[in-house]
Biopython code that builds the backbone (N, CA, C, O; Angstrom):
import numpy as np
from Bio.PDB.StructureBuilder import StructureBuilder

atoms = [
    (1, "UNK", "N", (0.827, -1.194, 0.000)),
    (1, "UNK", "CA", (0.000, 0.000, 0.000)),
    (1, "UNK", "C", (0.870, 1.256, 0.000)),
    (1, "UNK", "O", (0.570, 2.206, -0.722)),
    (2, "UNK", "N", (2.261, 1.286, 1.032)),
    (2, "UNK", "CA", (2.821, 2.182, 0.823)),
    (2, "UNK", "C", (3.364, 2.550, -0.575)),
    (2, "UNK", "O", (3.498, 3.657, -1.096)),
    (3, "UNK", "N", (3.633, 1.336, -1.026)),
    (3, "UNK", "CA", (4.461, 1.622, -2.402)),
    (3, "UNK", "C", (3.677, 2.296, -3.200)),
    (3, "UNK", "O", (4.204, 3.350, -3.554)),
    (4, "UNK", "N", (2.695, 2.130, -3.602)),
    (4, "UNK", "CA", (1.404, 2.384, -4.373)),
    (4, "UNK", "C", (1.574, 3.969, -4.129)),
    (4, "UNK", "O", (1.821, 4.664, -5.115)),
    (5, "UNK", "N", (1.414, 4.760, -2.467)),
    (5, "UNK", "CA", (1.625, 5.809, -2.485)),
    (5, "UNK", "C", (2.870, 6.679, -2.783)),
    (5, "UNK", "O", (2.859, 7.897, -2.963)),
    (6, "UNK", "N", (4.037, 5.786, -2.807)),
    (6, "UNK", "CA", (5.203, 6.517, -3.086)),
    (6, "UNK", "C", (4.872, 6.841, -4.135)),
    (6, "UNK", "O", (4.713, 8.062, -4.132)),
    (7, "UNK", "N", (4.584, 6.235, -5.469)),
    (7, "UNK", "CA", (4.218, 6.047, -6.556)),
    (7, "UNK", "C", (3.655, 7.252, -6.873)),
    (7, "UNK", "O", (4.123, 8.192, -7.516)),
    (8, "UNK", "N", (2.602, 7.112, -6.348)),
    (8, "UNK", "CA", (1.615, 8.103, -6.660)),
    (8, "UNK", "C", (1.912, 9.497, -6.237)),
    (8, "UNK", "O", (1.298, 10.158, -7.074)),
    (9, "UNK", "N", (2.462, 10.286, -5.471)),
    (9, "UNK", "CA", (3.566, 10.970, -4.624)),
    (9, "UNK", "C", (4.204, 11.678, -5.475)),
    (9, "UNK", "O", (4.164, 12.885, -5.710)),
    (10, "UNK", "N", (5.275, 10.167, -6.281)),
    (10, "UNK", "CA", (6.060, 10.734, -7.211)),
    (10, "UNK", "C", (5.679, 11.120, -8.499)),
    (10, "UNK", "O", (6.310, 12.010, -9.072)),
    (11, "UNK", "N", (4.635, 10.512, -9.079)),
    (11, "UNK", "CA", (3.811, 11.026, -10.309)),
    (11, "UNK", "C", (3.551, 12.458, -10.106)),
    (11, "UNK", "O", (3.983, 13.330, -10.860)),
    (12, "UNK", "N", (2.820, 12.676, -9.048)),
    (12, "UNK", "CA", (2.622, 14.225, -8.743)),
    (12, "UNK", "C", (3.779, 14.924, -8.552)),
    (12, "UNK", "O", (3.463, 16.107, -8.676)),
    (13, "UNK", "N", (4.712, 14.857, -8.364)),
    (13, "UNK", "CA", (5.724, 15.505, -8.280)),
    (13, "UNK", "C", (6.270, 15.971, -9.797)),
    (13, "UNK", "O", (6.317, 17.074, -10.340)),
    (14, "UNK", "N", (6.721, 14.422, -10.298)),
    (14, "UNK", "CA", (6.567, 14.846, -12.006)),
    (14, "UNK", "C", (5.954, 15.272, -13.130)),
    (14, "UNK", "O", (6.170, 15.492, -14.322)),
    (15, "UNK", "N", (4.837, 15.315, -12.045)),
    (15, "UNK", "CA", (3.755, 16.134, -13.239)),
    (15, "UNK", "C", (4.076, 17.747, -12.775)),
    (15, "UNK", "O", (4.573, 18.651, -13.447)),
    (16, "UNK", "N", (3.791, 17.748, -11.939)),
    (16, "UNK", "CA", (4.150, 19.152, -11.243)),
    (16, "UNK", "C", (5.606, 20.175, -11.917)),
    (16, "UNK", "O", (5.838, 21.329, -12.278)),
    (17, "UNK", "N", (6.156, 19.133, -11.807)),
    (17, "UNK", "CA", (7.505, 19.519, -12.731)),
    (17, "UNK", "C", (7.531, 19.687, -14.110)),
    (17, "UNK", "O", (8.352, 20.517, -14.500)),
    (18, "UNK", "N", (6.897, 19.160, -14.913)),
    (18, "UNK", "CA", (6.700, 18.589, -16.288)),
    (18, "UNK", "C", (5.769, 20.060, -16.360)),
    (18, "UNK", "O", (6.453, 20.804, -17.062)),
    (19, "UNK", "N", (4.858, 20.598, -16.057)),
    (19, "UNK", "CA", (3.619, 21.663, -15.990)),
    (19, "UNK", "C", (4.654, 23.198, -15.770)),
    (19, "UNK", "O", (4.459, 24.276, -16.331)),
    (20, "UNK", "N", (5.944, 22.801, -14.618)),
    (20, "UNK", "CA", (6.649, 24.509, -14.307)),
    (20, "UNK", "C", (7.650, 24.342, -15.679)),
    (20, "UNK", "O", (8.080, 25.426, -16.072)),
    (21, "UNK", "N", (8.127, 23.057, -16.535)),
    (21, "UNK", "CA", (8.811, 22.963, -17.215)),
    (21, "UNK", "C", (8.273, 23.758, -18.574)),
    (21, "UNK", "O", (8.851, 24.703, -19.112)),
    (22, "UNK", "N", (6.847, 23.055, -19.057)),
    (22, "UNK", "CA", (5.778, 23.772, -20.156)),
    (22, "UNK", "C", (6.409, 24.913, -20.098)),
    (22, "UNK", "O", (7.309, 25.371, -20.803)),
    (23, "UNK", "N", (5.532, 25.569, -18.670)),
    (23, "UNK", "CA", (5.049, 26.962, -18.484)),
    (23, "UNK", "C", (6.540, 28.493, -18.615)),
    (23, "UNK", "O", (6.339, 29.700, -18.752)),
    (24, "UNK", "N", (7.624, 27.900, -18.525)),
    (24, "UNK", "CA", (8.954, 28.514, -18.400)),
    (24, "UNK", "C", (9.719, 27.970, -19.598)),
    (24, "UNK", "O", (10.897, 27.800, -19.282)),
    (25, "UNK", "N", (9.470, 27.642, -20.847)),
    (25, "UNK", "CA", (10.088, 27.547, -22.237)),
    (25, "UNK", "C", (10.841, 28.318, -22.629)),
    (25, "UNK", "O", (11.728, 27.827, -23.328)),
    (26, "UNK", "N", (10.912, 30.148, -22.368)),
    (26, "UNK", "CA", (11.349, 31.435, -22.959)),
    (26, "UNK", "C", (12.686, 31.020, -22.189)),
    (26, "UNK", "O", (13.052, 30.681, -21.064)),
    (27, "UNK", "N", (13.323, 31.307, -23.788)),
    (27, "UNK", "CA", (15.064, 31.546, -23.939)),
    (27, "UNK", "C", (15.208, 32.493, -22.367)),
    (27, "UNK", "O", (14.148, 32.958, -21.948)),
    (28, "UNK", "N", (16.094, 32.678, -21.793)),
    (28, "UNK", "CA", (17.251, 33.591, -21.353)),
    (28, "UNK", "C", (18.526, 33.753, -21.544)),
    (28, "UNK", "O", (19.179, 32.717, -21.670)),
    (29, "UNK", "N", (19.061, 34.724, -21.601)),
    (29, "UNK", "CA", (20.489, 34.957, -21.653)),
    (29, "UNK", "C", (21.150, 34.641, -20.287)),
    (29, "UNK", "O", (21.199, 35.505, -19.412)),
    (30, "UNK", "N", (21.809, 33.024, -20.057)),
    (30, "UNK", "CA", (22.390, 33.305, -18.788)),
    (30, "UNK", "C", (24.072, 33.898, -18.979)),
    (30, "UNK", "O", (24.415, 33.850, -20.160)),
    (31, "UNK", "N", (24.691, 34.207, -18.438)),
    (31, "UNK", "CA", (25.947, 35.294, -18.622)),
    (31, "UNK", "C", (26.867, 34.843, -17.352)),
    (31, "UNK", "O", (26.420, 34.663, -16.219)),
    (32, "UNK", "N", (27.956, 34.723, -17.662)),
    (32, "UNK", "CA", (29.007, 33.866, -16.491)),
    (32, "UNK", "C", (29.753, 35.574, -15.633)),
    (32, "UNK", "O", (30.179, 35.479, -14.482)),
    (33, "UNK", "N", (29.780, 36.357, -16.046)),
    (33, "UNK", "CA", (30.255, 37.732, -15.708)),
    (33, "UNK", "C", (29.183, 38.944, -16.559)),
    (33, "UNK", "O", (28.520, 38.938, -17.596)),
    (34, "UNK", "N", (29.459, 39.904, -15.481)),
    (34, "UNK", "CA", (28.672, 41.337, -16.342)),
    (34, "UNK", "C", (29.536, 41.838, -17.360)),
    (34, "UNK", "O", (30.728, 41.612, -17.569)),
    (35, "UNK", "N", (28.564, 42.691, -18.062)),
    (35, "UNK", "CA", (29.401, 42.608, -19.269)),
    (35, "UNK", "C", (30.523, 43.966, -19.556)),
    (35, "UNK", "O", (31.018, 44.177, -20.664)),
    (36, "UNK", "N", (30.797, 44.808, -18.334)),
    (36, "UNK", "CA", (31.958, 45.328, -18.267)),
    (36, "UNK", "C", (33.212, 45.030, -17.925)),
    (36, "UNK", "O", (34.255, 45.468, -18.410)),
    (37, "UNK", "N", (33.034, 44.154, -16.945)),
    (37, "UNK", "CA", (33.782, 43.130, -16.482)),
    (37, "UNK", "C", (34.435, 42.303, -17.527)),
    (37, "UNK", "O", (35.625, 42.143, -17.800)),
    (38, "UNK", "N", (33.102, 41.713, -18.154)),
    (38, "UNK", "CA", (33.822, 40.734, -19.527)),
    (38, "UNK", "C", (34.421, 41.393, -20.827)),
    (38, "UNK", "O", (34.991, 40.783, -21.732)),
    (39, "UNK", "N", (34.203, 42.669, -20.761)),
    (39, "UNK", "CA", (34.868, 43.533, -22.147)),
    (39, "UNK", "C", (36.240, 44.006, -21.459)),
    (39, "UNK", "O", (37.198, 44.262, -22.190)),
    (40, "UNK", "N", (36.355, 44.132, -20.007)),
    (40, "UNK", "CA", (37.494, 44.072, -19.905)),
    (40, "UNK", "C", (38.887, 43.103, -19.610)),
    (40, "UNK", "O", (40.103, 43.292, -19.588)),
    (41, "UNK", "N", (37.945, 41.943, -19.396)),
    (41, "UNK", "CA", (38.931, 40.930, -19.640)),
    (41, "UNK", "C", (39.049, 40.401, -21.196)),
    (41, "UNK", "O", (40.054, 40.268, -21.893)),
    (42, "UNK", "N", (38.147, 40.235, -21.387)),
    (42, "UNK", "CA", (37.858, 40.226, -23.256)),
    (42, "UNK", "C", (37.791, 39.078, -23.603)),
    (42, "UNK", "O", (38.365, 38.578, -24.571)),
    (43, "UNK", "N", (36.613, 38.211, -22.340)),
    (43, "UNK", "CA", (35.908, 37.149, -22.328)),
    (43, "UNK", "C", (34.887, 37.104, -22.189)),
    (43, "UNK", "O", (34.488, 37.535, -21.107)),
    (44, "UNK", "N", (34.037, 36.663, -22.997)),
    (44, "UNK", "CA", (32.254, 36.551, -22.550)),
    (44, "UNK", "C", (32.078, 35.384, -22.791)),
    (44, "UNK", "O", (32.124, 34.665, -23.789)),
    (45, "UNK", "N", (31.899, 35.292, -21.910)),
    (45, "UNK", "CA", (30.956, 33.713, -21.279)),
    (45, "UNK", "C", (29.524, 34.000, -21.469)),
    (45, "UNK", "O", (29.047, 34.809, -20.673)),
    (46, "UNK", "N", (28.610, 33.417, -22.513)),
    (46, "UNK", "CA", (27.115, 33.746, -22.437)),
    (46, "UNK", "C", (26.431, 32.066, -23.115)),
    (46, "UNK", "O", (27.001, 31.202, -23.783)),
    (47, "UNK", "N", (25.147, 32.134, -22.632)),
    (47, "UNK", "CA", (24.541, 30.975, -23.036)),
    (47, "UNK", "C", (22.927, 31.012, -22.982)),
    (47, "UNK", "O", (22.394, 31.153, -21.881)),
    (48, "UNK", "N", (22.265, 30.910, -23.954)),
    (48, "UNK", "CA", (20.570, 30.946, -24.171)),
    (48, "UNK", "C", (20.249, 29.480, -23.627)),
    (48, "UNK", "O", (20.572, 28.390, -24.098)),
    (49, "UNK", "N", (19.389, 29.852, -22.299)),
    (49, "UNK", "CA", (18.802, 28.518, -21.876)),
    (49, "UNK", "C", (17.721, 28.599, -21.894)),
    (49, "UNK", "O", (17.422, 29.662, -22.438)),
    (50, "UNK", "N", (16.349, 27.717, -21.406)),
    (50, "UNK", "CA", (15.305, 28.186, -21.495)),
    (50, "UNK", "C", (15.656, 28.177, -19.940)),
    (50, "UNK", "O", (16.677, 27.755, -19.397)),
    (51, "UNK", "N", (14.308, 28.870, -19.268)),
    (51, "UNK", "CA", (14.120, 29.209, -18.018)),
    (51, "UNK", "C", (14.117, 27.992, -17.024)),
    (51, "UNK", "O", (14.915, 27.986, -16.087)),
    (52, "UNK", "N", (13.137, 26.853, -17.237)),
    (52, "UNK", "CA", (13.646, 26.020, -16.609)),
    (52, "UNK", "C", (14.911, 25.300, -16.042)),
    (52, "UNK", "O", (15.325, 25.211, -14.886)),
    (53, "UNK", "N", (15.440, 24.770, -17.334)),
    (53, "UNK", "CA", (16.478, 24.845, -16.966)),
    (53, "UNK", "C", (17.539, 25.395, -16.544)),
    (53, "UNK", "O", (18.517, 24.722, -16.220)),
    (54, "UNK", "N", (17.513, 26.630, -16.484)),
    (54, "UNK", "CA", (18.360, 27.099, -15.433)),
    (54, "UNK", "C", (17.310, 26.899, -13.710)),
    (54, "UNK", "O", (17.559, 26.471, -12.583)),
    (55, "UNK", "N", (16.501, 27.303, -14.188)),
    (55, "UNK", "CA", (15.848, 26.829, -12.574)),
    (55, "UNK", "C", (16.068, 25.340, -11.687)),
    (55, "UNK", "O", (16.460, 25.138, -10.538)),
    (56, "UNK", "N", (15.734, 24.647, -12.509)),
    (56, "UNK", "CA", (15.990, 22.900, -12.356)),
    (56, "UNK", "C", (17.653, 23.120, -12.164)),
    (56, "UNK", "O", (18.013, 22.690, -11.068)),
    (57, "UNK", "N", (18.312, 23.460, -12.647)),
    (57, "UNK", "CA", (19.836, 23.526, -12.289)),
    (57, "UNK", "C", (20.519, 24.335, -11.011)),
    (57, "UNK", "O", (21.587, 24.141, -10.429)),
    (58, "UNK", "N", (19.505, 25.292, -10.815)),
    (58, "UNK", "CA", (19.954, 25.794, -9.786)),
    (58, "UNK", "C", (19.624, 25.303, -8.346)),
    (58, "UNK", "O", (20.220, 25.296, -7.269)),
    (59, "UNK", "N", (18.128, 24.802, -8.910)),
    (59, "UNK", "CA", (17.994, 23.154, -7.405)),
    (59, "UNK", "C", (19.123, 22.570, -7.212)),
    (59, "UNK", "O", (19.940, 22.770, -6.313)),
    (60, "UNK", "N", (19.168, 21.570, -8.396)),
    (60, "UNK", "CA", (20.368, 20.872, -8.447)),
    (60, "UNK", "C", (21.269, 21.163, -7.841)),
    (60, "UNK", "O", (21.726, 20.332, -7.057)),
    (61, "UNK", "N", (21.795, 22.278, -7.948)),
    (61, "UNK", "CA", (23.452, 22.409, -7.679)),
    (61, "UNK", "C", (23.226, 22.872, -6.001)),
    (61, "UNK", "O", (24.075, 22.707, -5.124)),
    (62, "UNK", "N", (21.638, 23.590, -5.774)),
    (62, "UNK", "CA", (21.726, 23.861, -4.412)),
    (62, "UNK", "C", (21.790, 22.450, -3.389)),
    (62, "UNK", "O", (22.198, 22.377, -2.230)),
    (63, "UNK", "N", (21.345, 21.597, -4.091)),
    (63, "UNK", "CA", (21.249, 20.265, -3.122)),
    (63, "UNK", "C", (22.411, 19.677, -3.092)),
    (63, "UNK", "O", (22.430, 18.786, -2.243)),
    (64, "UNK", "N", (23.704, 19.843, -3.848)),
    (64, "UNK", "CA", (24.731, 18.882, -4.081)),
    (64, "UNK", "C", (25.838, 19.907, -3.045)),
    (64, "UNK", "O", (26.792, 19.388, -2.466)),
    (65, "UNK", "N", (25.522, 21.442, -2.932)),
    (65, "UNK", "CA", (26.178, 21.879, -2.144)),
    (65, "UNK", "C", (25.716, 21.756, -1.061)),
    (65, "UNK", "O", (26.565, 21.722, -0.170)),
    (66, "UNK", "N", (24.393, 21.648, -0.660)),
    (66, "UNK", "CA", (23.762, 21.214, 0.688)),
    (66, "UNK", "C", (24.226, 19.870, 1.128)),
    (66, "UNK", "O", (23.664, 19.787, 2.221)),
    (67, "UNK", "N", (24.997, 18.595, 0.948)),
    (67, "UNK", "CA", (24.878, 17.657, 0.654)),
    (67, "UNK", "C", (26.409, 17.693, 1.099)),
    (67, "UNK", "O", (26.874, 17.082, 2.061)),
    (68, "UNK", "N", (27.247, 18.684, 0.048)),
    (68, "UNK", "CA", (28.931, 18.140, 0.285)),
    (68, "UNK", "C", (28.647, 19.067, 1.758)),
    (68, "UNK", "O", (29.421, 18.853, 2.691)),
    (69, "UNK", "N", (27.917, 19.739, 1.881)),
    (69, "UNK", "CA", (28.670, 20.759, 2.979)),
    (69, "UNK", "C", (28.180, 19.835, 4.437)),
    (69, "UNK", "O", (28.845, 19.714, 5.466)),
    (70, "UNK", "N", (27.225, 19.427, 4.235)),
    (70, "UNK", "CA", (26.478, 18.507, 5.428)),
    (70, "UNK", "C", (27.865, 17.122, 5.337)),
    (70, "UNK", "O", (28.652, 16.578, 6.111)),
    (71, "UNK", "N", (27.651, 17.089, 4.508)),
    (71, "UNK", "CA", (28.947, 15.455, 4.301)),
    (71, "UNK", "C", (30.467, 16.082, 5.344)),
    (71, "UNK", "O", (31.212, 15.358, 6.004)),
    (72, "UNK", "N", (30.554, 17.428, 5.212)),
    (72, "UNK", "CA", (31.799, 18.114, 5.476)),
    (72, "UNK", "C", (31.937, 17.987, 7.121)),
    (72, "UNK", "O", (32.831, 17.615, 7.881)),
    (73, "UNK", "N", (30.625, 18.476, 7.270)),
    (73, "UNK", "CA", (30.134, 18.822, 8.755)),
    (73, "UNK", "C", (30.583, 17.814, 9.642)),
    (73, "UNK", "O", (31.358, 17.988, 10.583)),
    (74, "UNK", "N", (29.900, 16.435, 9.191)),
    (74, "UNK", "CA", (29.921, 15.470, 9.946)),
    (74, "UNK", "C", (31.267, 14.682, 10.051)),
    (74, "UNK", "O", (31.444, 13.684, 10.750)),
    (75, "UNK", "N", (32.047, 15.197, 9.370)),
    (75, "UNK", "CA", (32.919, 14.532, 9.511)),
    (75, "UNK", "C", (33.779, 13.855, 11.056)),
    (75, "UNK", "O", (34.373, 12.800, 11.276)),
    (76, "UNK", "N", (33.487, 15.000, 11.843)),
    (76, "UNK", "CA", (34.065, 14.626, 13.008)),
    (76, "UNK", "C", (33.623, 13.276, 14.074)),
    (76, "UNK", "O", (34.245, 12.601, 14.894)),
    (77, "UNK", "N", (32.083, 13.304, 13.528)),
    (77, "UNK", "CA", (31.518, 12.719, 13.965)),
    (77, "UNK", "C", (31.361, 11.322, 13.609)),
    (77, "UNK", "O", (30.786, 10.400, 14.186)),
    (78, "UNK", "N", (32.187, 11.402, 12.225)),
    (78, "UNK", "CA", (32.321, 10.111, 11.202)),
    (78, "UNK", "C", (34.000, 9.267, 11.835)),
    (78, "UNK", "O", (34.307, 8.081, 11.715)),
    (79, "UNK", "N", (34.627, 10.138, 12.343)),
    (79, "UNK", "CA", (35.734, 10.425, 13.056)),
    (79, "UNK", "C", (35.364, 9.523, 14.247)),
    (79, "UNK", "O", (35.762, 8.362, 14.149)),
    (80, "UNK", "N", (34.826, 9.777, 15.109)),
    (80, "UNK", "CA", (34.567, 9.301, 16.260)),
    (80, "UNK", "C", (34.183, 8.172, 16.495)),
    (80, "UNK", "O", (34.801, 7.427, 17.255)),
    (81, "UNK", "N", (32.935, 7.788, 15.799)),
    (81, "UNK", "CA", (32.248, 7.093, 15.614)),
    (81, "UNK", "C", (33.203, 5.664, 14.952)),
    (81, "UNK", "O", (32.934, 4.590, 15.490)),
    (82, "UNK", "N", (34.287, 5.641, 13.821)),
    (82, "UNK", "CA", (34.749, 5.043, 13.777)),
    (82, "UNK", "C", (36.027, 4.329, 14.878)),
    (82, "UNK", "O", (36.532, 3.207, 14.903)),
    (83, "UNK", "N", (36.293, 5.854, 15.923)),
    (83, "UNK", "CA", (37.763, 5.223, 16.961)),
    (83, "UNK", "C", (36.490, 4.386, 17.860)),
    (83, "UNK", "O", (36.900, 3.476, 18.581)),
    (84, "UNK", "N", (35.422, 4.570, 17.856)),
    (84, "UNK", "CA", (34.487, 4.087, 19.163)),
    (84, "UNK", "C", (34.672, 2.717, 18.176)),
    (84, "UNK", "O", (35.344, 1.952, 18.866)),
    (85, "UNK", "N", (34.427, 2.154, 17.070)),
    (85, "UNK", "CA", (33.676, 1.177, 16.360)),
    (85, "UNK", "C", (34.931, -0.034, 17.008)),
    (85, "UNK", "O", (34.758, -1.029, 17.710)),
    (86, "UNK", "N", (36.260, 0.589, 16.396)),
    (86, "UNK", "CA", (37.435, 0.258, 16.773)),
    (86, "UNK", "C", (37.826, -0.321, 18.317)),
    (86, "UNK", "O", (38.090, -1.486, 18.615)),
    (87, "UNK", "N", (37.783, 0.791, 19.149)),
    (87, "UNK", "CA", (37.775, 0.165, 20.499)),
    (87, "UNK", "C", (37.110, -0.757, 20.960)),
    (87, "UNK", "O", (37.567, -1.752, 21.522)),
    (88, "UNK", "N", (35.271, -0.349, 20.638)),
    (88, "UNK", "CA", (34.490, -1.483, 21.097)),
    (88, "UNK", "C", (35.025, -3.265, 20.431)),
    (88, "UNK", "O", (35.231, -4.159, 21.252)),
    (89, "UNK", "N", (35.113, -3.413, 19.576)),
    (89, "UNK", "CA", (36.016, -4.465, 19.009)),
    (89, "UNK", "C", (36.842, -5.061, 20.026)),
    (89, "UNK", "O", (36.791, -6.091, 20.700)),
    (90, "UNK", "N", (37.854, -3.781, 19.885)),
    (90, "UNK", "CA", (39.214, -4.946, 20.858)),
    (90, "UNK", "C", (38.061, -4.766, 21.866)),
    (90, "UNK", "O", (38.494, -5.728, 22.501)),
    (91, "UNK", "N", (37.264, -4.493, 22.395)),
    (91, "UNK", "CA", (37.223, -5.059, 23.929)),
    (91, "UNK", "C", (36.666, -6.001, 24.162)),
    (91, "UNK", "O", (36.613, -6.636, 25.215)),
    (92, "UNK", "N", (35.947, -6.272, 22.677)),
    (92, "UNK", "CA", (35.196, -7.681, 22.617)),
    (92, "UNK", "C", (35.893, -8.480, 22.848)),
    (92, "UNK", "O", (35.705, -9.253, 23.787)),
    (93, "UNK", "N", (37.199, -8.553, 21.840)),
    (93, "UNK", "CA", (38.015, -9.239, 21.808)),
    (93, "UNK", "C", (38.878, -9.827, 22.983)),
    (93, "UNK", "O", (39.190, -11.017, 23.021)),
    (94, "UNK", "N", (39.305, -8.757, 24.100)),
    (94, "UNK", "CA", (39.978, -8.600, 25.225)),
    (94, "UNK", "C", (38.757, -9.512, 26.009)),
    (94, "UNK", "O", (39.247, -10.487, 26.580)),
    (95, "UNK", "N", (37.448, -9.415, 26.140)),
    (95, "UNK", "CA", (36.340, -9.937, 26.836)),
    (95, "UNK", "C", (36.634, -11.551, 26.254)),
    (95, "UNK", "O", (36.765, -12.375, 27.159)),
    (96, "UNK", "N", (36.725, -11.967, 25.140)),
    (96, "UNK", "CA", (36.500, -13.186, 24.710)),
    (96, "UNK", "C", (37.657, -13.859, 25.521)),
    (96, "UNK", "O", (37.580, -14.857, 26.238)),
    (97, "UNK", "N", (38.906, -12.969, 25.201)),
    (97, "UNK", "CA", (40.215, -14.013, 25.548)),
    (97, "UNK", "C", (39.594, -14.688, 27.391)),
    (97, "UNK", "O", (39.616, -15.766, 27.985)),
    (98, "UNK", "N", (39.164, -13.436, 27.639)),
    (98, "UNK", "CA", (39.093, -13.349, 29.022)),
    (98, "UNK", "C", (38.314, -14.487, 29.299)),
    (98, "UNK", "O", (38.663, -15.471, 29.951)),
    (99, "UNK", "N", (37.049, -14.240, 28.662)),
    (99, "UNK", "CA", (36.278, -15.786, 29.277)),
    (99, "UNK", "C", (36.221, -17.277, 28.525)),
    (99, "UNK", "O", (35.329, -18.123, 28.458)),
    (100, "UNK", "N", (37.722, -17.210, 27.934)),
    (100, "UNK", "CA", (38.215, -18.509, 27.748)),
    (100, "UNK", "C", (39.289, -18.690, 28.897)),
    (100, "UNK", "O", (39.384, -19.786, 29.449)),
    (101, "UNK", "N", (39.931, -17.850, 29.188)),
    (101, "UNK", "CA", (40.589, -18.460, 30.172)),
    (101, "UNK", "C", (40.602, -18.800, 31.326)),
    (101, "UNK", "O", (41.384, -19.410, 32.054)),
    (102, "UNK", "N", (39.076, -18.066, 31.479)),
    (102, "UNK", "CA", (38.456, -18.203, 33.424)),
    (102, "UNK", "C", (37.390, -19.160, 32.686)),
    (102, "UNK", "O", (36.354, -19.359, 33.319)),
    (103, "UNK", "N", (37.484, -19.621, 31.743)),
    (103, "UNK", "CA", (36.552, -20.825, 31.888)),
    (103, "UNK", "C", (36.889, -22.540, 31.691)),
    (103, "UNK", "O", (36.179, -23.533, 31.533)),
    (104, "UNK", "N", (38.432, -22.280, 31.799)),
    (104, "UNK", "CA", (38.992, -23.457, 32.018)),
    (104, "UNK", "C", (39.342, -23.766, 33.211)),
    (104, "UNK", "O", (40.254, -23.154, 33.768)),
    (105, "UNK", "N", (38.578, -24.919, 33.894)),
    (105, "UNK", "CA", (38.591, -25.398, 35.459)),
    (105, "UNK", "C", (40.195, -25.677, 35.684)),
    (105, "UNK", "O", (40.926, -26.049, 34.766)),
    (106, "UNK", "N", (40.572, -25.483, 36.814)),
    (106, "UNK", "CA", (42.012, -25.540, 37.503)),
    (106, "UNK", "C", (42.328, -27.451, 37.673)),
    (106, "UNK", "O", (43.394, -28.041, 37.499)),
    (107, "UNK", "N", (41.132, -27.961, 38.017)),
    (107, "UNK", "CA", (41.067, -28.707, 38.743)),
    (107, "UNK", "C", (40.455, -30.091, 37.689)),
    (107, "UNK", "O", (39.520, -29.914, 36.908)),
    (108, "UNK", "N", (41.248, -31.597, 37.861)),
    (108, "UNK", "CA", (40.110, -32.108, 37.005)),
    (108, "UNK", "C", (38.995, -32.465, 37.637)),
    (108, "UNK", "O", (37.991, -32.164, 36.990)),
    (109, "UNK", "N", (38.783, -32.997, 38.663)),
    (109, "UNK", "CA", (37.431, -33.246, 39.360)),
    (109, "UNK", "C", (36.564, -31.669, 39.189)),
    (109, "UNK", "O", (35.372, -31.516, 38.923)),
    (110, "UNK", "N", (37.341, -30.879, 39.377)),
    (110, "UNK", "CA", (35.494, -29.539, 38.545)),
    (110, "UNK", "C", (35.655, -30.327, 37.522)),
    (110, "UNK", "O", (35.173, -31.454, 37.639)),
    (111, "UNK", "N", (36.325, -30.001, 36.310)),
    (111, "UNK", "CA", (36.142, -30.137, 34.901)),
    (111, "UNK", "C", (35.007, -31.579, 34.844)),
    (111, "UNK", "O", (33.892, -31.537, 34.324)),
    (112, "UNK", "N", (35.476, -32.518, 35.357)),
    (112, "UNK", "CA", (34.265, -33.514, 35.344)),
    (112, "UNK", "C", (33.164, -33.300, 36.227)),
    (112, "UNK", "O", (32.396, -34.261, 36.172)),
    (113, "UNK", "N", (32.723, -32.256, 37.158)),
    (113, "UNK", "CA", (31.653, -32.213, 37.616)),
    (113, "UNK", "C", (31.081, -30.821, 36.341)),
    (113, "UNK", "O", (29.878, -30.731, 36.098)),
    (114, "UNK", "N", (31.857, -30.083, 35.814)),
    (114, "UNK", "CA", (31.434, -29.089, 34.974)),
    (114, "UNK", "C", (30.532, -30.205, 33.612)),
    (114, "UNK", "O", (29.386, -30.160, 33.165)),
    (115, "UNK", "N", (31.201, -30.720, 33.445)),
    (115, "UNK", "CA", (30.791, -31.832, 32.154)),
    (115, "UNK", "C", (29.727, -32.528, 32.763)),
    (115, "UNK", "O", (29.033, -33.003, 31.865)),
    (116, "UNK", "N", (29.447, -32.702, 33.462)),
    (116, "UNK", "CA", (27.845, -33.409, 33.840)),
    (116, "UNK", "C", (26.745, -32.186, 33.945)),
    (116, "UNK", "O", (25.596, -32.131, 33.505)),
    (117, "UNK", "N", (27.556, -31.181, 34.724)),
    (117, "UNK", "CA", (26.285, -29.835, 34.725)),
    (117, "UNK", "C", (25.575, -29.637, 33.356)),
    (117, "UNK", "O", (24.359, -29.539, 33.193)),
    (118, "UNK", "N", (26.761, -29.585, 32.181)),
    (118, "UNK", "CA", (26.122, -29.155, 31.246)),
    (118, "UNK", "C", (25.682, -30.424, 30.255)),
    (118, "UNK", "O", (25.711, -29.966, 29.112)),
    (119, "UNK", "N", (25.447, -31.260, 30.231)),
    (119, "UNK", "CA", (24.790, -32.318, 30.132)),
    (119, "UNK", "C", (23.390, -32.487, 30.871)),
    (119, "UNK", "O", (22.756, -33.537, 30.761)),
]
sb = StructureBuilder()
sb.init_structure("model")
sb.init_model(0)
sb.init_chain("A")
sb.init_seg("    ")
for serial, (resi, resn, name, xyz) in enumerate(atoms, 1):
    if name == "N":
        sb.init_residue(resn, " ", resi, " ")
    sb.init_atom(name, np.array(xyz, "f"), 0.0, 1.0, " ", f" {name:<3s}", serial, name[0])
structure = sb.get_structure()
């Protein structure tokens, strides 16, 4: 049932998109510098897009910088999280040795009363 609604969710979404895409067809001039700037370097950077797409692109690029910068953030925490992952390990490890060796009886009469307990 959920799926059905993702589905449906996402249709509306793409229709929604597909309708601001129609409606925003007209060329623009997008321009990489103003154009005093670019007559004085005596580069122009220019490009006719339609409107959408520069809109749809400027999502885009806002989410991928939202995204590295959040990725950036956490790092410390990606940091940590791995010396914790690390330690907890050996201590498993340090725990295991441990209760192999306090679980070998001193004595053989335990060891044969241990072997009937667990039987």
């Amino acid at each position: 049932m959920l799926r059905y609604l993702r589905y449906l969710i996402l249709a509306a979404v793409g229709l929604a998109l597909l309708i601001v895409a129609l409606a925003n067809r007209t060329p623009v001039l997008l321009k990489a510098m103003p154009d005093d700037f670019a007559a004085f370097l005596g580069v122009t950077w220019q490009m006719e897009l339609p409107v959408f797409v520069v809109l749809f692109g400027g999502i885009v690029i806002g989410v991928l910088v939202g995204f590295l910068w959040e990725w950036a953030r956490e790092h410390k925490h990606r940091v940590t999280a791995s010396v914790k992952t690390r330690e907890v390990s050996k201590l498993e490890r340090e725990l295991a040795t441990m209760r192999d060796a306090t679980s070998l009886p001193q004595d053989d009469v335990l060891a044969i009363l241990d072997r009937s307990k667990a039987k």
